[in-house]
N, C-alpha and C positions, 0 to 999 in steps of 0.2 A: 252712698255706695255706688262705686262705675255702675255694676251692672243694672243700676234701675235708672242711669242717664244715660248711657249709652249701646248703642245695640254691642253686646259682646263679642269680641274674633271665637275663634274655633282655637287660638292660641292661648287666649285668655280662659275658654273651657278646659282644656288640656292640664293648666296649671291649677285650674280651682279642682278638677275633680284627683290631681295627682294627692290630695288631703284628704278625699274619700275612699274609707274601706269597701272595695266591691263585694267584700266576704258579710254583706247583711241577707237579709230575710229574700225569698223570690220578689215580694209584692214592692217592698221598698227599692229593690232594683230596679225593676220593672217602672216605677215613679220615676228613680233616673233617667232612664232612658226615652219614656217621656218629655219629660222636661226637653231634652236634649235634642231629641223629633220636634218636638213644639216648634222651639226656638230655629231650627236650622233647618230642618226639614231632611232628606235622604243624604245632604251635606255636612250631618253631625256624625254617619253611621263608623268612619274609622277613627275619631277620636272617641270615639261609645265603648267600640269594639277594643281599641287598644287599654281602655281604663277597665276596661269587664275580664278580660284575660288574666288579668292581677287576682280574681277570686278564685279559689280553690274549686268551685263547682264549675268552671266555665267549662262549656261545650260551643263550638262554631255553630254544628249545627240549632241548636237551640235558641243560641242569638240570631241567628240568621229567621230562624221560624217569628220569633218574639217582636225582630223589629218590623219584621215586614208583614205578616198577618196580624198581632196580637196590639199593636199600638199605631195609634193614630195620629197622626198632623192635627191640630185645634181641638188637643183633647185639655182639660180641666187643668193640667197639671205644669206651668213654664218653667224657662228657665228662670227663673227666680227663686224656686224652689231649689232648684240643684246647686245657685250659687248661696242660697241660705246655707243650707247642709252644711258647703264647702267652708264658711264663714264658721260656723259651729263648731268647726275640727282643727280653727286654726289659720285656716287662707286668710289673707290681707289684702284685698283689693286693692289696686292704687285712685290714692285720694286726686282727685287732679277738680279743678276747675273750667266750664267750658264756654265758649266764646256762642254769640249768640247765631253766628253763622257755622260753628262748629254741630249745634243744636238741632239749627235747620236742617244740616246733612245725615245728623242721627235719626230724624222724623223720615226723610225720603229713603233711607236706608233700611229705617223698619216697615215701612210701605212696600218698599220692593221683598223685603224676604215676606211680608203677609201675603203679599202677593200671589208668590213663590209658592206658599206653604198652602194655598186653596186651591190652588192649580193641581198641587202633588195629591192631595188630598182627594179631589173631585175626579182625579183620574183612577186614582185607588178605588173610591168608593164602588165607581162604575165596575170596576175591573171584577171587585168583590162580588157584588150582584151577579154578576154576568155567571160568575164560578161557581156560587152557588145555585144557581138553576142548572148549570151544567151538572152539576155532583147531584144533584138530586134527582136527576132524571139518572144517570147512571148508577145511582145507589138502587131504584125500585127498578131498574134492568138487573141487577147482580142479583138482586133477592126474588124476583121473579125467576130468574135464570139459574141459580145454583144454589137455591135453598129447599130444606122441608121440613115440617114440623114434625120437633123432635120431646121426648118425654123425659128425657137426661142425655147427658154427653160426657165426655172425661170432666169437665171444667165443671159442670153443675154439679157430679158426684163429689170428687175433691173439696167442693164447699157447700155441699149437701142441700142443696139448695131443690128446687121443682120449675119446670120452665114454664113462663108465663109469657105469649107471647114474644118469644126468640123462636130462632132457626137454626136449622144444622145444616152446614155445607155439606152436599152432596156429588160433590166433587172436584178437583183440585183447580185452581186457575190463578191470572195474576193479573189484575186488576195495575193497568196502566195508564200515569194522567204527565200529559206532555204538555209543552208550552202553546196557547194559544186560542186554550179552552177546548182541545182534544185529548178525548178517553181511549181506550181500547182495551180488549181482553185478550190475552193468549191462555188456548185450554188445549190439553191435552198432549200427554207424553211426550210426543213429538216436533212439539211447537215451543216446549216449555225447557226441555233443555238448550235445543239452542238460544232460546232466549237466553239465560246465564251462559252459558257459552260464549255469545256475543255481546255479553255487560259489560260498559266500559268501566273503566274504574270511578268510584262516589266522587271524585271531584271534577272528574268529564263529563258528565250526563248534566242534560237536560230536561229530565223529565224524573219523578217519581213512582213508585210501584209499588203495592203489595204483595208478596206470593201467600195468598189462602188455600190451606189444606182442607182436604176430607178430614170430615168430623168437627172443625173448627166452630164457633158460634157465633150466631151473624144479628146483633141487636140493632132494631132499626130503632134510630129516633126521629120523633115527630115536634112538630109545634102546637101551640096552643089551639088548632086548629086541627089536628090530626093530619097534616101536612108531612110527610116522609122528606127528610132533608140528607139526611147522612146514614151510615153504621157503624155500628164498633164492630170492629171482629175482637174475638176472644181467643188467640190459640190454645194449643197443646199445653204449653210453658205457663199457661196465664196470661203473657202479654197481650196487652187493648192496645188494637189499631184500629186507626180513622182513615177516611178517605182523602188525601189532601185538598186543599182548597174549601172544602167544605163546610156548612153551616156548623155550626156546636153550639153558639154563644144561643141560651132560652131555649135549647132543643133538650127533648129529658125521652126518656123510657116508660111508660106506666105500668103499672101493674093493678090488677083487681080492677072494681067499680068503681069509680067516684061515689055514685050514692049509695053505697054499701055503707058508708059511714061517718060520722060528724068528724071525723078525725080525718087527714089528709097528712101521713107521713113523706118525708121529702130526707133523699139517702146520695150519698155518692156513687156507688159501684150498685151494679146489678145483686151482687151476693147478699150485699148487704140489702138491700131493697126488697130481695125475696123471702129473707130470713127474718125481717120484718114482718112482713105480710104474712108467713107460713104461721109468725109466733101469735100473732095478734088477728089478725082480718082484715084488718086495715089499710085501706087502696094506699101507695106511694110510688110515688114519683123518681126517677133514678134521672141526677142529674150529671153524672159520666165526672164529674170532678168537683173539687170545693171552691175553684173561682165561679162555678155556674150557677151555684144554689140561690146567688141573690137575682141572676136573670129570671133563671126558672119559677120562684117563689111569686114575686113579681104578678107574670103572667099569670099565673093558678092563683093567686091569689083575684084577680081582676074578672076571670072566669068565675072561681068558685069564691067568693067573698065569706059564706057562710059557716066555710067550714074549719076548724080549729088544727093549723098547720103544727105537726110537730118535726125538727130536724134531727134524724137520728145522727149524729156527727160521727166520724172519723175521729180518734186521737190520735193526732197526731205528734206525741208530747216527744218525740227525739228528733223532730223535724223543728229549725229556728222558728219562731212565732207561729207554732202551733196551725199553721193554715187550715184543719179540717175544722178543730173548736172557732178557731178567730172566723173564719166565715159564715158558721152556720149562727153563730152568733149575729153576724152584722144580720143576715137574713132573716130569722127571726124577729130582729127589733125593725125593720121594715114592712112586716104582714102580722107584728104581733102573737107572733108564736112563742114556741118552747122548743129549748134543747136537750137534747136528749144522748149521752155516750151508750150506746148499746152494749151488754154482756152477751154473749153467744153460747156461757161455759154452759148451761144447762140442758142447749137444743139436740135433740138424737143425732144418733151416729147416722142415721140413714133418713134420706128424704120421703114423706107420706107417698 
């Protein structure tokens, strides 16, 4: 097959993955794109973007978050893989035969894009570092600065839950992170309107922002370490936002004591983490999502060895491959645990 002789064009990607359905699972996407970063590095990202368009879910902004924070240059996954797929679905490589000086230029060709792709890589990784120290000194400035400890909020009522180390915004502001590893907050009536006043439109700007309200819910998470990295805010609405740039990847929420108990529950969402803990006793861990539960597990598990991990999972059975079960799954057989779908119907109407 070409592509295990010769390093492949970007024309030759284009036509193997126009045989790939974009409409699969997040995770198997996300593989794509991979592969595709691997191989070509920040020079694959418009043929990525114009075959990811063809899926029914596609969002710009989400590829734009997915390629550039969420996946890596030299990660596990090549283009060998995407041109497999593509082989699978019907693509036909062309057979050719090559000359041994044709050979030679395919070796310095892939030396030059590895080259390439450690370069992009090493500059990433830094950049990464760099922004999460930056978010994490500005996440314990916000929660220093505009939180207090609160005993319920609209968000914990609604899902009846009791607050276990979270915060309640105590008053309004908006949380600003610009190009260059510069933060800022604008607080207060008079600062905050002309801010949106003077918002250029989402495909001008350069910089990202939150606007957090009074009363919103401000969950810090830590690392294995008790290290403060990031927040979730919770609004009004439900919706969990992050701080951009920010750690997440092994960063979780706890709840209750570790040595409270041989059992060591591990949850996705806060509600669910709490309503755990209110049902049972049982310290867990809130891992903010179902891609996190095998970093998270990981960690706690290397910490706490002793102790018998249970995943309370998400179902997520109208979602393609199941991501809440399919992950807390992988994590599990990682630390040796059990899964668990939680029932809620029995818990009161109101929190103790």
């Amino acid at each position: 097959m070409q592509y295990e002789q010769a390093p492949p064009t970007l024309e030759e990607l284009e036509d193997a993955l126009s045989f790939v359905d974009p409409n699969m699972s997040r995770d198997d996407w996300v593989r794509v794109l991979m592969g595709v970063k691997n191989e070509f590095g920040d020079g694959g990202r418009d043929v990525a973007e114009h075959w990811s368009k063809g899926g029914e879910s596609y969002d710009s902004k989400n590829f734009s978050t997915t390629w550039k924070d969420s996946i890596q240059v030299g990660g596990g996954v090549t283009i060998n893989t995407v041109f497999k797929l593509a082989i699978d679905n019907g693509y036909k490589p062309e057979q050719k035969e090559y000359t041994a000086e044709e050979k030679a230029q395919f070796k310095q060709e892939q030396a030059k894009r590895a080259k390439e792709r450690a370069e992009q890589e090493a500059k990433a990784k830094a950049e990464r570092k760099q922004w999460h120290g930056v978010i994490a000194d500005f996440a314990c400035q916000l929660l220093e600065q505009f939180t207090i400890s609160v005993k319920s909020n609209e968000y914990l009522t609604e899902k009846k839950v009791n607050a276990y180390g979270v915060y309640g915004i105590k008053s309004a502001f908006i949380a600003v992170i610009k190009p260059n590893f510069v933060t800022e907050i604008v607080t207060g009536g008079k600062e905050i309107k002309p801010f949106f006043d003077a918002l250029p439109p989402k495909q001008d700007r350069d910089f990202t922002f939150l606007h957090v309200k009074r009363g919103d819910l401000a969950i810090p998470l830590i690392d294995i370490d008790k290290k403060v990295w990031n927040i979730q805010i919770i609004n009004g609405t439900g919706t969990k936002l992050f701080l951009k740039h920010g750690r997440k990847s092994g960063c979780f929420h706890f709840i209750g004591k570790a040595a409270s108990s041989n059992i060591l529950a591990v949850a996705e969402g806060y509600a669910t983490g709490a309503t755990i803990h209110m049902a049972t006793d049982w310290p867990c861990a809130v891992a903010l999502d179902a891609g996190n539960l095998l970093s998270v597990a990981r960690q706690l598990k290397q910490k706490l060895p002793d102790k018998d991990f249970i995943f309370c999972a998400d179902d997520d059975s109208t979602t393609k491959g199941n991501p809440g079960i399919t992950k807390a799954n992988e994590a599990a057989a990682a630390v040796g645990g059990l899964v668990a779908a939680p029932d809620f119907s029995a818990i009161p109407d109101k929190a103790a």
